[in-house]
N, C-alpha and C positions, 0 to 999 in steps of 0.2 A: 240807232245803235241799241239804246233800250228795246225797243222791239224783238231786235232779235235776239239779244243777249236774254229776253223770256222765250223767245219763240225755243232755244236750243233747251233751256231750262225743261221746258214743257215736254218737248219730245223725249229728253234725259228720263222724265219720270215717266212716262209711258210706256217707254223701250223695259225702265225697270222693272214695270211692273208685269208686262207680259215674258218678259224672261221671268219674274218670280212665278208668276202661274205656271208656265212653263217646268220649269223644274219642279216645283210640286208636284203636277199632274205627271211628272217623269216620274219621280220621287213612288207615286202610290202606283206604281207600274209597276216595279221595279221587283223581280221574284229571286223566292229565296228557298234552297232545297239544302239536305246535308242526307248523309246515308253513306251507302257502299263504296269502295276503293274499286271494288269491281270491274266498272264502268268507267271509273274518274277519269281515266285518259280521254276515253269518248268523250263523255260528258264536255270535259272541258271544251273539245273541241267543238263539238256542238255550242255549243252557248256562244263561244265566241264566236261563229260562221253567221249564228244568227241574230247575234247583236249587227253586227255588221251589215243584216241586211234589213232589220227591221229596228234597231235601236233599242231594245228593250235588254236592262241589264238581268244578267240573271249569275245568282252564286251560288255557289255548292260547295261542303267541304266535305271530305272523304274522311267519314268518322268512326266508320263502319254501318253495316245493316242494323244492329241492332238499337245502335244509339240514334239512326236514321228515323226510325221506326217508333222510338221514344218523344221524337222529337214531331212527331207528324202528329202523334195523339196529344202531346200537347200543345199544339198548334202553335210550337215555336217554328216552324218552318211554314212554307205552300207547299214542298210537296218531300215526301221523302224518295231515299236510290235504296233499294233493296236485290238481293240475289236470291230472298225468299219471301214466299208469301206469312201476309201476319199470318199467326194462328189466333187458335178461338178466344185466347183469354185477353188476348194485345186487339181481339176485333169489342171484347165486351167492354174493356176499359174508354174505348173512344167514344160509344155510346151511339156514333153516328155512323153509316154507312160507309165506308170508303171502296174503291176501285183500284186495282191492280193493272198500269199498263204494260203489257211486255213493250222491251227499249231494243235489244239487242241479244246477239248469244254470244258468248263467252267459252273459256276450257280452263280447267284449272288442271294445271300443267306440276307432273311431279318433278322437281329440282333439284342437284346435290354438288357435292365441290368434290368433285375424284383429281388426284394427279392426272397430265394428259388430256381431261376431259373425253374420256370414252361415252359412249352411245349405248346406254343399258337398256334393256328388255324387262318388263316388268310384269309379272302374272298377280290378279287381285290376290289370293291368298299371300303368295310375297307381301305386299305392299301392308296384308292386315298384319303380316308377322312383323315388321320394321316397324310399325307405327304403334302396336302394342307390344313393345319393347322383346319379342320374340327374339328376334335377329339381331346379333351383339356385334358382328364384324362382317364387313363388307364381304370379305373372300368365305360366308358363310355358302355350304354348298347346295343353297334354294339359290340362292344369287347365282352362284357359277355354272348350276343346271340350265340354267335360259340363257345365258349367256358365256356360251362356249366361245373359247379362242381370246378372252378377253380375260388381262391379265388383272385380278381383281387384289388392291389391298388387303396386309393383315391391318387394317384400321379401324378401329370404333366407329359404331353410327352414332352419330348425334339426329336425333329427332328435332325439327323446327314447327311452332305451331301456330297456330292464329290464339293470340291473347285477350284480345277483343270478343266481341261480339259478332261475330264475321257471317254474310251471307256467302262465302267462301268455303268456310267450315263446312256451312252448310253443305253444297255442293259437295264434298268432298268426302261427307258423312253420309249423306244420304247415298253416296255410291255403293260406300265403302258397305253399309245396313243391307243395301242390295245381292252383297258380292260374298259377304263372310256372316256366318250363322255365328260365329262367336264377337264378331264388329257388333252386328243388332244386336245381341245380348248383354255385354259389358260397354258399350259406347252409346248406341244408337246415334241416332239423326237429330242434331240441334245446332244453334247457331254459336255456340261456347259446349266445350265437354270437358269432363273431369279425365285430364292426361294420365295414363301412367306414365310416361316416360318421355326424357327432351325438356326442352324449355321452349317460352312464348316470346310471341313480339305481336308488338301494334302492327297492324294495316299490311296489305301485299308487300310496301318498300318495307316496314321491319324486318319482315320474315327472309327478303330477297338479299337486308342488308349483314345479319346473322349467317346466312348460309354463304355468304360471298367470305366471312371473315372467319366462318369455321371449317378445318378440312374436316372431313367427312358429314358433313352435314346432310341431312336431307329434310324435304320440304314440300309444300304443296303452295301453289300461288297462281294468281291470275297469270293465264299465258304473256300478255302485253309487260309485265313485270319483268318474266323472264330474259324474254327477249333484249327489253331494255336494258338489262343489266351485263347482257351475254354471255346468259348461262345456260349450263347445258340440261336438254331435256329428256326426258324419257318415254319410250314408248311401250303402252299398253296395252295387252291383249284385253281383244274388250269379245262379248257375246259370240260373238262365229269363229275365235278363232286367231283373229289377225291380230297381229300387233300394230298400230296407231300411232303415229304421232299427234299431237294437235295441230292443225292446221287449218286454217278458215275454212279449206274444201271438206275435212272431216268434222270440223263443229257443225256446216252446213247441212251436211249427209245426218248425221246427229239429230237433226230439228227436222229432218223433210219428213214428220209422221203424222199420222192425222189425230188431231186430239176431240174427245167429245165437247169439250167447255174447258175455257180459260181457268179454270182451277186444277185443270189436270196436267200443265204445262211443265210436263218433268221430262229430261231427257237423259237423265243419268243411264247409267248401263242398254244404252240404245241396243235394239233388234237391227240395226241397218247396219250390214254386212263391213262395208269400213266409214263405219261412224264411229269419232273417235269418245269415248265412253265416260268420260269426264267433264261432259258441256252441261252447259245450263243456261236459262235465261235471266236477263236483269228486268228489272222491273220500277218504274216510278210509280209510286202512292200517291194518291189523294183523295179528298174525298168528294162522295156523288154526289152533294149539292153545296156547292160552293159559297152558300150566303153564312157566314157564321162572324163573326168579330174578327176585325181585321182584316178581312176579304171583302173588297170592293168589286162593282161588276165590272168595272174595269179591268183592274188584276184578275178575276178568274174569267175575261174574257180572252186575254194575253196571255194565262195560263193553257185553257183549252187550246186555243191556234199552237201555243209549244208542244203542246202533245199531239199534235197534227203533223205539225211540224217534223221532228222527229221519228216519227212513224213513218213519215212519205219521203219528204226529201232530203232530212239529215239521215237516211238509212245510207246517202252516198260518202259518207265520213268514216265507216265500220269499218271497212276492206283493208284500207291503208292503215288504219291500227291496228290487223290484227284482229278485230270483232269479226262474227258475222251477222250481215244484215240478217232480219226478219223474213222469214221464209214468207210466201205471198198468202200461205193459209193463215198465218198467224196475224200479220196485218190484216188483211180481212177482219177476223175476231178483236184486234187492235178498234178498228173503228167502229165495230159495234159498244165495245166499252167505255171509247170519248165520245158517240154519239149520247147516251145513258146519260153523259154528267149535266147537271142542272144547278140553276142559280134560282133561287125561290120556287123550286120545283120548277119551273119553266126550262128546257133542255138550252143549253146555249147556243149547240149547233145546229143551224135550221136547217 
């Protein structure tokens, strides 16, 4: 009886002790990202499909791109979600190389709260007039010009904005710089701008949750927002002519263009005939050589395979939210930029 009453003792602490290693070796696994709202519906779903199939937990919290981006140079994160690339002075402060992978393409979709929820037409000069507090009342007659037969209120715009730090903004700015000569001159293209006019909110759901609780609102926001909240969207004359909706087929049409190198990866005000003119890509950060404190080869070995990962077969998650997958020239360019990343200079991917 003594025997065995040690014999179970014995394996008790054995069992214990390989479940503790266990969990440790879980533990330093275990990856950690924050950044863009952009994405975060994907994202989420991504992580979870591939927890599920590989174990490895991974969290992310949707804080915006720029606090993403804050957070990747101080290496409180493994990777940040960005909807723009750093610029020069966010690449000088990290001191070390980092990599930009494209994730996905996205639209950032213009929103507003009319009675009825009519189907409005929008032309960029329109949109620079509402958004620099030009245009004061819906049934202004730029509005009612594109949109004949459509019985428009005498009601105030209210402006809605990204308050944050938003690769959204971005997106939306950088079109907007493309499309109106007085946008590039008083606003330009950055990830936060000094409003005239409207008020702010945090992250895609502030913005979507503002314009749901103001009539006349209007807004800019990741399409997956919109959708979610079932509100109505608008379509945009974009480059040739058409007017657009966002829809995966025209964010697709959007991206199908040949770029010279992964830094040129803009698709705002697209050339392709019905590509709809408000898309962009997202992007995870990290950097190209993985050995720095707090990064084990471990972790950025299960780092790399997630950025593989995502690139190839979580591209089949996109569609159903509303993303669109990675066109196949951009994947391509994708795997030249995970093959580049290295751990002690030594490339991880052989």
């Amino acid at each position: 009886m003594a025997y065995i009453i040690k014999l179970i003792f014995m394996v008790t602490i054995i069992f214990n002790a390989l479940w503790y290693t266990g969990t440790v070796y879980a533990t330093q696994k275990e990856l950690s990202g924050a950044g863009a709202t952009f994405p975060q519906p994907f994202y989420q779903k991504l992580f979870d499909m591939h927890y599920r199939q590989y174990g490895i937990k991974v969290t992310y919290q949707g804080t915006g791109s720029g606090d993403g981006i804050k957070k990747i140079i101080n290496k409180a994160v493994d990777f940040a979600g960005s909807d723009v690339r750093m610029n020069e002075n966010e690449l000088k402060e990290t001191k070390l190389p980092l990599v930009h992978i494209p994730t996905c393409l996205g639209a950032v979709a213009i929103t507003y709260n009319l009675s009825g929820n009519p189907k409005l037409k929008f032309t960029p000069d329109v949109i620079a007039d509402i958004f620099l507090g030009k245009i004061a009342k819906w049934n202004d007659p730029k509005i009612a010009a594109i949109n004949q037969g459509v019985k428009l209120p005498d009601l105030a715009v209210n402006v809605i904005y990204r308050l944050d730090s938003s690769g959204t903004t971005y997106i939306f700015s950088d079109y907007m710089s493309k499309v109106s000569r007085e946008w590039l001159k008083t606003m330009g293209t950055d990830k936060s701008l000094n409003w005239r006019t409207g008020q702010g909110a945090k992250g895609n759901p502030g913005v979507a949750g503002l314009i749901r609780q103001i009539p006349g609102s209007i807004g800019y926001m990741e399409l997956i927002y919109a959708i979610g909240n079932n509100m109505t969207v608008g379509s945009i004359r974009n480059m040739s002519g058409k007017f657009i909706e966002p829809t995966t087929r025209s964010i697709e049409l959007a991206g199908n263009i040949t770029f010279p190198d992964e830094s040129s990866l803009s698709v705002t005000n697209t050339p392709v005939q019905y590509g709809y003119p408000i898309s962009g890509f997202s992007w995870i950060i990290v950097y190209k050589d993985l050995r720095y404190e707090g990064m084990t080869r471990e972790k950025a070995d299960e780092l790399v395979k997630l950025l593989w990962w995502i690139t190839h077969e979580g591209q089949r998650y996109a569609e159903p939210l509303h993303y669109t997958p990675l066109p196949k020239l951009v994947v391509s360019k994708a795997e030249d930029i995970i093959g580049s990343i290295t751990y002690n200079g030594i490339r991880i991917l052989k």
